[in-house]
C-alpha positions as a LaTeX table, in Angstrom:
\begin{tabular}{lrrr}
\hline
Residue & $x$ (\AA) & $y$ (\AA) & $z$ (\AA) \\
\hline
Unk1 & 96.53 & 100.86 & 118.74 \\
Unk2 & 95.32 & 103.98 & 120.05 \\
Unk3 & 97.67 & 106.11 & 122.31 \\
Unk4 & 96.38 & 108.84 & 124.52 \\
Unk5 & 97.92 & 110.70 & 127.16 \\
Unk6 & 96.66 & 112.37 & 130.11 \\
Unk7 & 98.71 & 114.70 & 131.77 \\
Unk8 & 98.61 & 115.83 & 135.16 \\
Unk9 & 95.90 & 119.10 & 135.86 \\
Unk10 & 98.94 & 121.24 & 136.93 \\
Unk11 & 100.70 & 120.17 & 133.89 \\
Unk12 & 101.61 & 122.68 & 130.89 \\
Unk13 & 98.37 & 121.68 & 128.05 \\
Unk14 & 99.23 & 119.29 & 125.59 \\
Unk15 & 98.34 & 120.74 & 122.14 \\
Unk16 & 99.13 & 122.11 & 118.82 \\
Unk17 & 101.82 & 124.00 & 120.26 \\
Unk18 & 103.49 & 121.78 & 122.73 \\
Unk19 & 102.59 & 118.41 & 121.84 \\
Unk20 & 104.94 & 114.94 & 121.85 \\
Unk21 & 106.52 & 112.92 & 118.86 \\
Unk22 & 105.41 & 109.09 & 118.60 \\
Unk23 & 107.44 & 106.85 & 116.75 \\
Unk24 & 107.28 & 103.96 & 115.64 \\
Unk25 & 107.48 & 101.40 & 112.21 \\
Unk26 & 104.48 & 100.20 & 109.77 \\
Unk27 & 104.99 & 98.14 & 107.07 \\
Unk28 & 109.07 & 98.01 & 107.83 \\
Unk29 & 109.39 & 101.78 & 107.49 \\
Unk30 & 109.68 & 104.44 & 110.22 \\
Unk31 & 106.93 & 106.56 & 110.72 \\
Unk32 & 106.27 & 109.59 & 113.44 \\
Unk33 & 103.34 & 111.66 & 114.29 \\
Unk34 & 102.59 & 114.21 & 116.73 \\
Unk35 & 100.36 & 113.85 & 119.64 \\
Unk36 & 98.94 & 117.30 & 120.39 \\
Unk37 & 95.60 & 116.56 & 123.19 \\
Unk38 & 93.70 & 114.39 & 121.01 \\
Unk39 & 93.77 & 110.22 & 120.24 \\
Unk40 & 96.12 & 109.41 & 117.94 \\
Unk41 & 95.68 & 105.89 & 116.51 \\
Unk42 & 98.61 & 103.68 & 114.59 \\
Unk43 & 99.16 & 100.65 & 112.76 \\
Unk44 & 102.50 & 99.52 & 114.27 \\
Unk45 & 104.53 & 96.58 & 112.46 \\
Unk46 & 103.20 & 93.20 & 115.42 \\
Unk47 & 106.43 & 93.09 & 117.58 \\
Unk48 & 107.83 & 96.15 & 117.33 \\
Unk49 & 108.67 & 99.34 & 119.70 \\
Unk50 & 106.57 & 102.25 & 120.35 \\
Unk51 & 108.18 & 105.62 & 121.26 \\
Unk52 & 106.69 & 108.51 & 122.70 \\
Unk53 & 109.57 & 111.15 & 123.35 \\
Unk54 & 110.47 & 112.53 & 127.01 \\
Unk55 & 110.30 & 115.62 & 126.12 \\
Unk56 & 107.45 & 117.77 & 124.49 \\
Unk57 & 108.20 & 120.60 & 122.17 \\
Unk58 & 108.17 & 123.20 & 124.72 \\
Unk59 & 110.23 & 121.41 & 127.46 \\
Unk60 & 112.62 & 123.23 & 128.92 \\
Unk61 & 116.22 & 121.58 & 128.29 \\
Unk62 & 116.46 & 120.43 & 131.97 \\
Unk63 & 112.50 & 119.04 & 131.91 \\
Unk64 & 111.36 & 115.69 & 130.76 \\
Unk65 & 107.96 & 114.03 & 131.36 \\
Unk66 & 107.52 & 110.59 & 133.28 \\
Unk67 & 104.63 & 107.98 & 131.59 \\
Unk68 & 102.96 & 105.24 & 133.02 \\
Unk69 & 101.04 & 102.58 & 130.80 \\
Unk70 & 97.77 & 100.90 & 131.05 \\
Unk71 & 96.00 & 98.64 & 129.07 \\
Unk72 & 92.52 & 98.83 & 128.32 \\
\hline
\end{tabular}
């Protein structure tokens, strides 16, 4: 699957510096990778969960981010 985020125009840039942390499992062991602007595409394990984390690396401690999901 390939993830990609959009984040709102007023939004701090997603990038090399404040990027997110996707985990998730392949082949029954846990794997993570950072999302930083650009597609990032995984082979997750059929039936099992995707994370992308709340909070980027440069959230402050009282910020999270809200996600919505579409299909395409």
């Amino acid at each position: 699957m390939t993830i990609t985020l959009n984040p709102s125009p007023t939004s701090i840039p997603v990038n090399s510096s404040n990027y997110f942390t996707i985990s998730y499992t392949q082949s029954g062991t846990p794997k993570s990778v950072q999302y930083t602007g650009s597609p990032v595409t995984i082979q997750a394990d059929a039936n099992s969960v995707v994370t992308i984390s709340a909070t980027s690396s440069q959230s402050g401690t009282s910020e999270e981010w809200c996600f919505s999901i579409s299909s395409m």
